[in-house]
Backbone atoms as SQL, in Angstrom:
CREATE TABLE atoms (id INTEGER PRIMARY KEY, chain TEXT, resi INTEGER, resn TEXT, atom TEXT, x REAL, y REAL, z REAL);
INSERT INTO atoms VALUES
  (1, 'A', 1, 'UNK', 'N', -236.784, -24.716, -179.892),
  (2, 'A', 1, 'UNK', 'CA', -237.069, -24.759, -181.309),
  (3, 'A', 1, 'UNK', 'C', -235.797, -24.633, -182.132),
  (4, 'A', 2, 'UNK', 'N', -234.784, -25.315, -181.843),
  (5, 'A', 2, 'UNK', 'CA', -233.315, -24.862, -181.800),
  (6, 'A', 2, 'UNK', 'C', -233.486, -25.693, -183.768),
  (7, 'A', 3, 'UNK', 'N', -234.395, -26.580, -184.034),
  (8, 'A', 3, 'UNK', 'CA', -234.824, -27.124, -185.442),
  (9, 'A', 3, 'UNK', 'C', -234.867, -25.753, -186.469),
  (10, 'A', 4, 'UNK', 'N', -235.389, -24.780, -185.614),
  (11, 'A', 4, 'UNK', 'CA', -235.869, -23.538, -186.999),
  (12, 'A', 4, 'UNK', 'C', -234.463, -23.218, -187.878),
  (13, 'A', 5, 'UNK', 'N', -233.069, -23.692, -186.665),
  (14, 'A', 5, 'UNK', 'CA', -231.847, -23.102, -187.328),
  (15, 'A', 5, 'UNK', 'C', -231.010, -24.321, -188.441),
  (16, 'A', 6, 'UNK', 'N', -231.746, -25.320, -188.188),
  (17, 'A', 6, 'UNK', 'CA', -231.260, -26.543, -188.973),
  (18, 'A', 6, 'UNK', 'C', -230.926, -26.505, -190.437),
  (19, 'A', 7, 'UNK', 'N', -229.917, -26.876, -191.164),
  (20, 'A', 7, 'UNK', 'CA', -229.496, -26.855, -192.210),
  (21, 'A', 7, 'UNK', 'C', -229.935, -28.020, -192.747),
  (22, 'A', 8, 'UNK', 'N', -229.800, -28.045, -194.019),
  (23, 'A', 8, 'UNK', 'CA', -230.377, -29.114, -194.797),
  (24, 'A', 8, 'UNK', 'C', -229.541, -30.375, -194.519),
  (25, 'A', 9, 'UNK', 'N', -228.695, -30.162, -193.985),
  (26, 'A', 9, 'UNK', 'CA', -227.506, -31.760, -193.803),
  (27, 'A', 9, 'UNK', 'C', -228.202, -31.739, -192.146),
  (28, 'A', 10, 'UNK', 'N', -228.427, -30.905, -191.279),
  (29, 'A', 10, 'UNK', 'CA', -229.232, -31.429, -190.091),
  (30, 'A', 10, 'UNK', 'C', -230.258, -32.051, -190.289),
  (31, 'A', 11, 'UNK', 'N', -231.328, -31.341, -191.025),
  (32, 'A', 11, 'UNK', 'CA', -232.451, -32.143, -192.027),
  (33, 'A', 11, 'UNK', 'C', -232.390, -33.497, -192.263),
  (34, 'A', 12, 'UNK', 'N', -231.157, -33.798, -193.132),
  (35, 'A', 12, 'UNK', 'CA', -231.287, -35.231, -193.823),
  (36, 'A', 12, 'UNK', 'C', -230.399, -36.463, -192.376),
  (37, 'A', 13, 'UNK', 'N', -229.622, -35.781, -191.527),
  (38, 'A', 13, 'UNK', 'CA', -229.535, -36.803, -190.184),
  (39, 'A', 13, 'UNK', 'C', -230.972, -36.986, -189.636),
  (40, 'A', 14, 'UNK', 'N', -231.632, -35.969, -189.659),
  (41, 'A', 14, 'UNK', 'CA', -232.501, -36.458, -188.586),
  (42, 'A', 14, 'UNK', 'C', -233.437, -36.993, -189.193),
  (43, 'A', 15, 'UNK', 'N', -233.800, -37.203, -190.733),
  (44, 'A', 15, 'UNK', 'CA', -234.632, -38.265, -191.246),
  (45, 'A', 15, 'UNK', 'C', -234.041, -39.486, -191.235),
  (46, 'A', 16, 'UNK', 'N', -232.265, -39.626, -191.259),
  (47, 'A', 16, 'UNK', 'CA', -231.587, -40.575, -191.259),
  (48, 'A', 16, 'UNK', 'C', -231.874, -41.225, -189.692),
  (49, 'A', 17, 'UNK', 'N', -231.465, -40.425, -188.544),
  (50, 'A', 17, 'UNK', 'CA', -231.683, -41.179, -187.232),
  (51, 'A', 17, 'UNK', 'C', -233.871, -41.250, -187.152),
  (52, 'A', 18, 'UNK', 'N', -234.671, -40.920, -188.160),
  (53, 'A', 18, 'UNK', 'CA', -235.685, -41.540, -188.103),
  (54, 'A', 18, 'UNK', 'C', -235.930, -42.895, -188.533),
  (55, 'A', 19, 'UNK', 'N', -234.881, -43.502, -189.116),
  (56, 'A', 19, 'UNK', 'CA', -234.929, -44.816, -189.967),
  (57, 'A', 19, 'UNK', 'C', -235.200, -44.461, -191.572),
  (58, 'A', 20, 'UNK', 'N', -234.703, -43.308, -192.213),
  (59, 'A', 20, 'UNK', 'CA', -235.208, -43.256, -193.546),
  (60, 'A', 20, 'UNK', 'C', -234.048, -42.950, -193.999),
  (61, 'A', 21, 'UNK', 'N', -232.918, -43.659, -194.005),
  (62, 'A', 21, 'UNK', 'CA', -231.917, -42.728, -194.826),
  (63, 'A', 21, 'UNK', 'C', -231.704, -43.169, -196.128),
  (64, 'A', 22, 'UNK', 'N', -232.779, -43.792, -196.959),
  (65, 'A', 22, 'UNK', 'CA', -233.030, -43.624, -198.324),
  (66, 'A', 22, 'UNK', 'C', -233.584, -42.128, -198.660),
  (67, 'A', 23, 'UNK', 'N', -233.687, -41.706, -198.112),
  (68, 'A', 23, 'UNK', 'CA', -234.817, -40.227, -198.433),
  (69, 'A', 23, 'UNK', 'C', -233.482, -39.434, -198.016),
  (70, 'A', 24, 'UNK', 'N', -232.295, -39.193, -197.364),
  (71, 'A', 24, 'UNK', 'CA', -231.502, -37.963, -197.012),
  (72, 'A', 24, 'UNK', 'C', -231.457, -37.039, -198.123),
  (73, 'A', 25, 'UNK', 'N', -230.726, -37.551, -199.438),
  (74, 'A', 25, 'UNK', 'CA', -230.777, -37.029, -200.226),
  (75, 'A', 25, 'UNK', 'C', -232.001, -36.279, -200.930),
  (76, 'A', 26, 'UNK', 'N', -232.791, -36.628, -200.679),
  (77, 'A', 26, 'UNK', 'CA', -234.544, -35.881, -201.297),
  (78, 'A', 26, 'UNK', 'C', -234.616, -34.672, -200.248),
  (79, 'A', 27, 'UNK', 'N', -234.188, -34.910, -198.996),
  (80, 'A', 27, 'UNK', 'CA', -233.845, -33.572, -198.115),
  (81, 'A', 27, 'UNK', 'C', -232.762, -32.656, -198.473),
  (82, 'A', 28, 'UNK', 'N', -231.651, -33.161, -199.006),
  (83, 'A', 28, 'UNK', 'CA', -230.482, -32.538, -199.277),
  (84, 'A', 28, 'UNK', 'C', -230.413, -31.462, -200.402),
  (85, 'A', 29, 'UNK', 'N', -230.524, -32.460, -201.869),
  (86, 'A', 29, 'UNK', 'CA', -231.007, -31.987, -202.806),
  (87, 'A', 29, 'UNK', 'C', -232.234, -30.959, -203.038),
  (88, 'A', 30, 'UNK', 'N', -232.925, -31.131, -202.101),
  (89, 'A', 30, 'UNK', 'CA', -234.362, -29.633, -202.466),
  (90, 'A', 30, 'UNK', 'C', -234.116, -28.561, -201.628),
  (91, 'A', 31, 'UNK', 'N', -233.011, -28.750, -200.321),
  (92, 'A', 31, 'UNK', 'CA', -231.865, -28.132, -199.798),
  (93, 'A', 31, 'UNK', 'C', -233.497, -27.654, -198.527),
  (94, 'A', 32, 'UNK', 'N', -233.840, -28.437, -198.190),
  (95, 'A', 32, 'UNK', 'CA', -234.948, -28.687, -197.105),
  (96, 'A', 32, 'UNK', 'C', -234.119, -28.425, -195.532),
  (97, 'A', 33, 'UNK', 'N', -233.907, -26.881, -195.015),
  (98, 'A', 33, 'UNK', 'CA', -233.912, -26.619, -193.833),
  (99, 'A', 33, 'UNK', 'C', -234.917, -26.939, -192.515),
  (100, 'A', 34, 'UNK', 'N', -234.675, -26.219, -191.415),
  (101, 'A', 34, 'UNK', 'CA', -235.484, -26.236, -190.879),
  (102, 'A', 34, 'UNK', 'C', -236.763, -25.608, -190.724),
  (103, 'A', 35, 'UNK', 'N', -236.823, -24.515, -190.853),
  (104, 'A', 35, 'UNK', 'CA', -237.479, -23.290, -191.513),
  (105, 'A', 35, 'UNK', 'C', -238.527, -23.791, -192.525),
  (106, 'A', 36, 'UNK', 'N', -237.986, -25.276, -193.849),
  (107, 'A', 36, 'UNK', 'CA', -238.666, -24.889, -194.722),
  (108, 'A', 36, 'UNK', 'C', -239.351, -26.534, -194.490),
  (109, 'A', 37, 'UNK', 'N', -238.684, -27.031, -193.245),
  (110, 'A', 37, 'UNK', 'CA', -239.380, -28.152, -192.876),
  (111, 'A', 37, 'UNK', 'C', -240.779, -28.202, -192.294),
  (112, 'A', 38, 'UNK', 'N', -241.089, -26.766, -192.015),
  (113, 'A', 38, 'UNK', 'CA', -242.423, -26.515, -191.191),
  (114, 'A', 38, 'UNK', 'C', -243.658, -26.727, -192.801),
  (115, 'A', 39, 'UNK', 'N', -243.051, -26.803, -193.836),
  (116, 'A', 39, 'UNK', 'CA', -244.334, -26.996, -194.445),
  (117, 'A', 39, 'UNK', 'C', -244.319, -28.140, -195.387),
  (118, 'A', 40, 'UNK', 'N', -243.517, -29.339, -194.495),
  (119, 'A', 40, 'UNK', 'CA', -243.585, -30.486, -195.164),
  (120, 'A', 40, 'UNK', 'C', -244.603, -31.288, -194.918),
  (121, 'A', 41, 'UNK', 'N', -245.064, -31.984, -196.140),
  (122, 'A', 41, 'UNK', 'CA', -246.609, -32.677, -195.140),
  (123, 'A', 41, 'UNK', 'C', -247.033, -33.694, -196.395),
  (124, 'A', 42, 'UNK', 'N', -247.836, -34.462, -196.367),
  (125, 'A', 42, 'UNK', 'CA', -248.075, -35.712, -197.057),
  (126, 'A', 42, 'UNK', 'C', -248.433, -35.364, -198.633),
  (127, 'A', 43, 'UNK', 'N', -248.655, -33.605, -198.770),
  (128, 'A', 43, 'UNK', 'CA', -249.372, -33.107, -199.756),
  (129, 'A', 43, 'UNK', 'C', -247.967, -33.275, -200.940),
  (130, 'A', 44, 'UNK', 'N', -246.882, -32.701, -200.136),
  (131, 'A', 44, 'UNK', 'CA', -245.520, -32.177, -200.608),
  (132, 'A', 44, 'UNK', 'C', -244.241, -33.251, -200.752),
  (133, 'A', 45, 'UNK', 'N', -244.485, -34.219, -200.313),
  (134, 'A', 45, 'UNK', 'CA', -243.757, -35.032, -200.249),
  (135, 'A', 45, 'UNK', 'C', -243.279, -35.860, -201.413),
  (136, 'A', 46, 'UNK', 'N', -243.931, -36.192, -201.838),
  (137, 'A', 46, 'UNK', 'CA', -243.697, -36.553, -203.598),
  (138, 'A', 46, 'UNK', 'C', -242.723, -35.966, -204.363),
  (139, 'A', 47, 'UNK', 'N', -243.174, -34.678, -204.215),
  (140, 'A', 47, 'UNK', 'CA', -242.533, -33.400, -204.728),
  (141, 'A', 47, 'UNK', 'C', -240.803, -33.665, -204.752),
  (142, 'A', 48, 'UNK', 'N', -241.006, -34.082, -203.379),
  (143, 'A', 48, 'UNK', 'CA', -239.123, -34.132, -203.054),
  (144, 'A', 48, 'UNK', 'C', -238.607, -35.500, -203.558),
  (145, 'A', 49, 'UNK', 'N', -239.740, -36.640, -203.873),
  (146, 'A', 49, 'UNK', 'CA', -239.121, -37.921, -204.205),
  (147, 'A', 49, 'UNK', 'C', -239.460, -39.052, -203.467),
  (148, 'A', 50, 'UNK', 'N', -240.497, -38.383, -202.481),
  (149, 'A', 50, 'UNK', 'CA', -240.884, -39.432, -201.420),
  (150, 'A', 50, 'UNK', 'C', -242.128, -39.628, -201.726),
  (151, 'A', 51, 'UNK', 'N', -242.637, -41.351, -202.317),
  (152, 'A', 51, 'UNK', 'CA', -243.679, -41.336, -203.076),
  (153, 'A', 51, 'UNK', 'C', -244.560, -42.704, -202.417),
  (154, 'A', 52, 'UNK', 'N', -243.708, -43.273, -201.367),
  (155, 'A', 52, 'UNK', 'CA', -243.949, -44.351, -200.756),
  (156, 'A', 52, 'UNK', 'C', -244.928, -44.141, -199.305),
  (157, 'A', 53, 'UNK', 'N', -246.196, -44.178, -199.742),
  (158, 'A', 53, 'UNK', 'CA', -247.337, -43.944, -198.496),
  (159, 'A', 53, 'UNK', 'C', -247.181, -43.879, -197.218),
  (160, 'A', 54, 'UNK', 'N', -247.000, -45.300, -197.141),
  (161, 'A', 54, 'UNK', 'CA', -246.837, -45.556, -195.643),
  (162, 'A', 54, 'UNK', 'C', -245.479, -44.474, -195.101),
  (163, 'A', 55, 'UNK', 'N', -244.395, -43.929, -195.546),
  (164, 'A', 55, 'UNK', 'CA', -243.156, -43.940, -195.292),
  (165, 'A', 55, 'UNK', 'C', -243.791, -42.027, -195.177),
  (166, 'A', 56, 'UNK', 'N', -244.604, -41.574, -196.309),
  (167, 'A', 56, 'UNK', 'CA', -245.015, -40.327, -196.640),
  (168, 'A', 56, 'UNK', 'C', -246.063, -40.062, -195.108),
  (169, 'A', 57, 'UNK', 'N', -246.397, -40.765, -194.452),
  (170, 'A', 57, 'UNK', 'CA', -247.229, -40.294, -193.559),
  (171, 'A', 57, 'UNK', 'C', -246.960, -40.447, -192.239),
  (172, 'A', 58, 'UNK', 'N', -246.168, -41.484, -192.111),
  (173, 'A', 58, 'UNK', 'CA', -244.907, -41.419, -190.550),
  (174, 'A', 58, 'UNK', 'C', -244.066, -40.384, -190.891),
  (175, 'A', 59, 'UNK', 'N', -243.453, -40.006, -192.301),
  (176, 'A', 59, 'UNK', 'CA', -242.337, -38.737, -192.125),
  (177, 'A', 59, 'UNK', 'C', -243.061, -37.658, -191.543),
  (178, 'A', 60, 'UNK', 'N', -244.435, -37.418, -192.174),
  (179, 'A', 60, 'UNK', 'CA', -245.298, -36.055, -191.899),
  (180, 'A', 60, 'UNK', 'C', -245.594, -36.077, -190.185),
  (181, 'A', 61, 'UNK', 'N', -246.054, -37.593, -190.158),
  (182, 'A', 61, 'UNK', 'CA', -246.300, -36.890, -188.390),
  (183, 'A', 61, 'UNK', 'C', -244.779, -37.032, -187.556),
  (184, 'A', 62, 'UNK', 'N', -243.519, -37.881, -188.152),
  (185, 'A', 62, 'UNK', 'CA', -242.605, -37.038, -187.181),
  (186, 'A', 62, 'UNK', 'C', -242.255, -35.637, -187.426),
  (187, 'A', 63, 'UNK', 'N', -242.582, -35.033, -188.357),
  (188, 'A', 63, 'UNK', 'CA', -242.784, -33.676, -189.004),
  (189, 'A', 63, 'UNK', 'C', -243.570, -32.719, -187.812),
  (190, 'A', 64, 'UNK', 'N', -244.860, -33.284, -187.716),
  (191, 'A', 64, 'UNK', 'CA', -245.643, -32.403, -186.973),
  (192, 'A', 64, 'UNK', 'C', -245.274, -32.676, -185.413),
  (193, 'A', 65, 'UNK', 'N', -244.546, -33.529, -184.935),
  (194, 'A', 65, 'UNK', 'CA', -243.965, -34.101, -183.523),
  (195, 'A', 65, 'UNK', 'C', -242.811, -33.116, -183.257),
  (196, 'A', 66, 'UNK', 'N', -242.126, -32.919, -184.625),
  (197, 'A', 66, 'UNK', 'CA', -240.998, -32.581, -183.778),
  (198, 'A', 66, 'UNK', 'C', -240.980, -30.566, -184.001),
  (199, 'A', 67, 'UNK', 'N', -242.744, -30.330, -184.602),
  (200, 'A', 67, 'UNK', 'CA', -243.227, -29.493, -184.962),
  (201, 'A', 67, 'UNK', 'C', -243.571, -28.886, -183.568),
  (202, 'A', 68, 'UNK', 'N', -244.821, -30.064, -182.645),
  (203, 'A', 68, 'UNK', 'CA', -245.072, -29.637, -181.939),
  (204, 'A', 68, 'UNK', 'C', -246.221, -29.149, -182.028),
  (205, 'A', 69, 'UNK', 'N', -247.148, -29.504, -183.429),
  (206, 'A', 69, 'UNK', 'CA', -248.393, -29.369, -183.978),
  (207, 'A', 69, 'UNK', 'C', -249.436, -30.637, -183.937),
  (208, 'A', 70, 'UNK', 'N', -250.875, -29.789, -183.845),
  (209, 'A', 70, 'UNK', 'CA', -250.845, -31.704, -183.309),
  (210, 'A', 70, 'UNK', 'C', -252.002, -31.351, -184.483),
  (211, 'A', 71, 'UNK', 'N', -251.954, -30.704, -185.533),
  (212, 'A', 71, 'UNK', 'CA', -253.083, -30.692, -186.841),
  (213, 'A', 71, 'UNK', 'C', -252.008, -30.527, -188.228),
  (214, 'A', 72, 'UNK', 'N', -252.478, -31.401, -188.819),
  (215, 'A', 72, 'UNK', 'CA', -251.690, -30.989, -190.499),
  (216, 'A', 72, 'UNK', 'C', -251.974, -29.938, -191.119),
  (217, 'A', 73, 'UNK', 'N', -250.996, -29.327, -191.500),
  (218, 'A', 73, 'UNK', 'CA', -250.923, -28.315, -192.270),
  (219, 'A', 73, 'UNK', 'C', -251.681, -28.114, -193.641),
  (220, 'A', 74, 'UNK', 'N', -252.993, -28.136, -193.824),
  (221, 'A', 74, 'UNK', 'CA', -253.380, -27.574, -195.314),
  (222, 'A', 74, 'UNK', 'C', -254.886, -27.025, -195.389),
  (223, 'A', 75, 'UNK', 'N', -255.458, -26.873, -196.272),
  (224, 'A', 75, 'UNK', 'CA', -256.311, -25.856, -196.639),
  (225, 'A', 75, 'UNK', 'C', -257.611, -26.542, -195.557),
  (226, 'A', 76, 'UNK', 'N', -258.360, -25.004, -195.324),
  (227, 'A', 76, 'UNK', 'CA', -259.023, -25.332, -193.888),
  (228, 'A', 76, 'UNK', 'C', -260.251, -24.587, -194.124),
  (229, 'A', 77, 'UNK', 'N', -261.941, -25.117, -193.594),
  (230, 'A', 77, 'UNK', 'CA', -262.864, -23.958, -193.616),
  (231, 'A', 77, 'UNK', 'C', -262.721, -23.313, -192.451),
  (232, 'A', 78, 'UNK', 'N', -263.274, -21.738, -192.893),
  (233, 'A', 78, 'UNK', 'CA', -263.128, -20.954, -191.894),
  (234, 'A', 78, 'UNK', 'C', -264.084, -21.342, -190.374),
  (235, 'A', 79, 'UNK', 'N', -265.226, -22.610, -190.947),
  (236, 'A', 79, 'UNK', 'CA', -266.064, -23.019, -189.758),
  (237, 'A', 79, 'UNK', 'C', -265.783, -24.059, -188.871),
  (238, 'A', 80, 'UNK', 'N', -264.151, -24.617, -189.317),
  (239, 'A', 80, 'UNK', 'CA', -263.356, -25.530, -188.447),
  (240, 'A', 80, 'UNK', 'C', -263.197, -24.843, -186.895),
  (241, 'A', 81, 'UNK', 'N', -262.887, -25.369, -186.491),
  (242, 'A', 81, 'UNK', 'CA', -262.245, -25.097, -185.036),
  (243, 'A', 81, 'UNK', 'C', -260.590, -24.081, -185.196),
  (244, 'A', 82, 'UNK', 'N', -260.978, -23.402, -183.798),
  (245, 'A', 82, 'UNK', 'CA', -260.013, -22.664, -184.107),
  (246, 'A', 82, 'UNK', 'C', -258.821, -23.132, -184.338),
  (247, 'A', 83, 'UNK', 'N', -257.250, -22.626, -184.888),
  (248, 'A', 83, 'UNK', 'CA', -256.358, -23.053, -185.246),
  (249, 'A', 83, 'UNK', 'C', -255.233, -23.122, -184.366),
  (250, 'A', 84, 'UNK', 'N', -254.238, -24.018, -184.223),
  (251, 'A', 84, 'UNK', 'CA', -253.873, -24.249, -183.341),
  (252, 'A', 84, 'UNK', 'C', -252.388, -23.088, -183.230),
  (253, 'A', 85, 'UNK', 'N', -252.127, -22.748, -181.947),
  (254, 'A', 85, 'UNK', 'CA', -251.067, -21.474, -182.296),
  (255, 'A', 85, 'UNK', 'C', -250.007, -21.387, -182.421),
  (256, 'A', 86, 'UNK', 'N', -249.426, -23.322, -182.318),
  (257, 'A', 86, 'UNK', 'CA', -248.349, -23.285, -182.519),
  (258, 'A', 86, 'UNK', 'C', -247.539, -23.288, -183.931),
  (259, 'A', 87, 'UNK', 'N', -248.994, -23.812, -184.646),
  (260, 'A', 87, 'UNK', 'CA', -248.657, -24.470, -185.894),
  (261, 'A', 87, 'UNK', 'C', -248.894, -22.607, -186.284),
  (262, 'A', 88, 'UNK', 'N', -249.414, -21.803, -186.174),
  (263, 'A', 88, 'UNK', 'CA', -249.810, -20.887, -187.090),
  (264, 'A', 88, 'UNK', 'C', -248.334, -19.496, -186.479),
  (265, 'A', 89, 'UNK', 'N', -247.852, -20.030, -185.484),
  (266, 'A', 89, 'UNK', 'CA', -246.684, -19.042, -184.988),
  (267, 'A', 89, 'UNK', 'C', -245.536, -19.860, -186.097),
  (268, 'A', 90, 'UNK', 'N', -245.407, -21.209, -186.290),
  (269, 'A', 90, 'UNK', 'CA', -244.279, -21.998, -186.667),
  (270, 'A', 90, 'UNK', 'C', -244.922, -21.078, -188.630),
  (271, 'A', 91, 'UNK', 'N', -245.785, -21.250, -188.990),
  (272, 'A', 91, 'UNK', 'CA', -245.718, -20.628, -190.373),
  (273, 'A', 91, 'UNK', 'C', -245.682, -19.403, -190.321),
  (274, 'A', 92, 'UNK', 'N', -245.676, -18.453, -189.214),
  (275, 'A', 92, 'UNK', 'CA', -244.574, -16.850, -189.299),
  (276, 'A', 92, 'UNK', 'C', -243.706, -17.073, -189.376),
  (277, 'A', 93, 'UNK', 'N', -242.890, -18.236, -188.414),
  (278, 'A', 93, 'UNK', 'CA', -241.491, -18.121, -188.069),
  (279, 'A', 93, 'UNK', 'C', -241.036, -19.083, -189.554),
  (280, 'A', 94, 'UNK', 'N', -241.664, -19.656, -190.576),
  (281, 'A', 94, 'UNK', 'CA', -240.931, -20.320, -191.908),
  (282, 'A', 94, 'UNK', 'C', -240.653, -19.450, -192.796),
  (283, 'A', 95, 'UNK', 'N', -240.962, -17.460, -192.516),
  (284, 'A', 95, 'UNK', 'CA', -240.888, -17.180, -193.745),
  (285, 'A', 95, 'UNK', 'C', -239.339, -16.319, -193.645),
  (286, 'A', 96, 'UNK', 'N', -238.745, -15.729, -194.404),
  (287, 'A', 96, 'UNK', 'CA', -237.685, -15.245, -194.085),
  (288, 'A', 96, 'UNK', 'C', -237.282, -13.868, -193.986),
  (289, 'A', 97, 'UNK', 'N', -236.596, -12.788, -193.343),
  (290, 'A', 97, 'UNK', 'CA', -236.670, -11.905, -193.090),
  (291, 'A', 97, 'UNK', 'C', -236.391, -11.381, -191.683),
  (292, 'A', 98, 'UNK', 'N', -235.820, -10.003, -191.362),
  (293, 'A', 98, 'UNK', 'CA', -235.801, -9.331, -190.247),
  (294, 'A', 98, 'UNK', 'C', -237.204, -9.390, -188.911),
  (295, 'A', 99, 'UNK', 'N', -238.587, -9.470, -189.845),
  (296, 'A', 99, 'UNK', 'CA', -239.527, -9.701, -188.572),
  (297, 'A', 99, 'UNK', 'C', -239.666, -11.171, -188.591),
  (298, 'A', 100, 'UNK', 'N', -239.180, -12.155, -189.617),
  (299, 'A', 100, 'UNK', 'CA', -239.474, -13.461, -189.031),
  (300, 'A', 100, 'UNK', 'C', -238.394, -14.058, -188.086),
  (301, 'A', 101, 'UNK', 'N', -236.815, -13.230, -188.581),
  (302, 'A', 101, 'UNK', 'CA', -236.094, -13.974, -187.468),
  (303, 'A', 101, 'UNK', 'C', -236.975, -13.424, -186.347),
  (304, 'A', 102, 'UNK', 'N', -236.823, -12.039, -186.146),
  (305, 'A', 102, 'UNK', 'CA', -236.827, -11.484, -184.717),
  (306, 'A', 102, 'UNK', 'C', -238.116, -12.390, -183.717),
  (307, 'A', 103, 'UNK', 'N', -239.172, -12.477, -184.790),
  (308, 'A', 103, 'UNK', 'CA', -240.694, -13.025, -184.109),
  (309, 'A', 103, 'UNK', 'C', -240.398, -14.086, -182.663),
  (310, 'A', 104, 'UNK', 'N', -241.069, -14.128, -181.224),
  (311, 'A', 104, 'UNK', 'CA', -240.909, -15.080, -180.535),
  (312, 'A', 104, 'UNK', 'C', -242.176, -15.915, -180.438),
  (313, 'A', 105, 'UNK', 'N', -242.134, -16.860, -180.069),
  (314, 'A', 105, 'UNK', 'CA', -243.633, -17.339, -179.462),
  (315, 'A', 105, 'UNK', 'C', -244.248, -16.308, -178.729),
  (316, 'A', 106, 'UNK', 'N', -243.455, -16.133, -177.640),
  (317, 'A', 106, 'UNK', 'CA', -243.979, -15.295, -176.463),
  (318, 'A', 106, 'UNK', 'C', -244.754, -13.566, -176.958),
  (319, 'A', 107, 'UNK', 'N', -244.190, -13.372, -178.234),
  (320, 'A', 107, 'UNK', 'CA', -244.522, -12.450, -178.623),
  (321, 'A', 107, 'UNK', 'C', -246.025, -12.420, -179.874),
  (322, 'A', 108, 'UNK', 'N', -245.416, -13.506, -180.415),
  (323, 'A', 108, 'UNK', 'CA', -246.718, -13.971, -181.365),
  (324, 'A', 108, 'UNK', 'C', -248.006, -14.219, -180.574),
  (325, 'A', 109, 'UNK', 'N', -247.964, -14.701, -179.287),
  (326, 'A', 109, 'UNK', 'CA', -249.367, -15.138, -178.591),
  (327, 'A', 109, 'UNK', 'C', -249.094, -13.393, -177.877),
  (328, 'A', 110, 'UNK', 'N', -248.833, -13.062, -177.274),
  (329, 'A', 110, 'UNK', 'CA', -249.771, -11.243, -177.352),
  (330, 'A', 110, 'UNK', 'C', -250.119, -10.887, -178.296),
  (331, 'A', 111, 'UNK', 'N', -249.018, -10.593, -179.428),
  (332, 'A', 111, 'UNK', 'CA', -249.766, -9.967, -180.713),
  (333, 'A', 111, 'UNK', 'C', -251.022, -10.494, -181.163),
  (334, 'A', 112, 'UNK', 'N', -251.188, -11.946, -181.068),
  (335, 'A', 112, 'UNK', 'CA', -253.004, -12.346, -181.282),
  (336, 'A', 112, 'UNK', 'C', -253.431, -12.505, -180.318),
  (337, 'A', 113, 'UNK', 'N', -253.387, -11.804, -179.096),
  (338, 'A', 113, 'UNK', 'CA', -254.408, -11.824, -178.168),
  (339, 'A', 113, 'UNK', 'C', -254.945, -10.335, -177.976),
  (340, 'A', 114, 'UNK', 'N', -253.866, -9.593, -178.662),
  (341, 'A', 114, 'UNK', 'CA', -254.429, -8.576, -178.554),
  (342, 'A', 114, 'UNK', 'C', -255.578, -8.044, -179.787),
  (343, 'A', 115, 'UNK', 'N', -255.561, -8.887, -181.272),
  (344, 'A', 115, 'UNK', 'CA', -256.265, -8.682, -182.472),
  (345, 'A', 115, 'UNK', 'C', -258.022, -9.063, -181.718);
């Protein structure tokens, strides 16, 4: 998950080696790490300047690929299926702080197995 440490100029290569390097700058400029890449998604994308559909929904799923999530990120009923743990360990590990660096996977799946 070596992405969580990515800087916003890692960010805008690797939309660039996706074929989008009209968009680097919309990564650069909103200063879009890795960290804050975990909650990019078709909802948010605009936001940064990316307003072009087709382009807004291949970025999101190489988003969730290189996430490692295989569900999009947004508002959910509680009578869905359960949630998936990678995506819900990757939004501990986006927030910032002493327990989010420290947090591991390995540690996040005990801590909810034990709740």
């Amino acid at each position: 998950m070596s992405f969580l440490f990515w800087t916003s100029e890692d960010v805008a290569k690797w939309i660039q080696s996706l074929g989008y390097p009209q968009y680097t700058a919309c990564f650069t400029e909103n200063v879009i790490t890795g960290r804050k890449l975990i909650h990019i998604n078709c909802c948010n994308l605009p936001k940064l300047g990316i307003t072009n559909f087709k382009d807004m929904k291949a970025i999101a799923a190489h988003v969730r690929q290189l996430l490692d999530v295989s569900e999009p990120l947004w508002s959910r009923s509680l009578a869905d299926y359960r949630r998936d743990d990678m995506g819900m360990y990757l939004e501990m590990k986006s927030r910032t702080g002493e327990r989010a660096n420290s947090l591991t996977l390995d540690k996040f799946l005990k801590d909810r197995n034990t709740c």
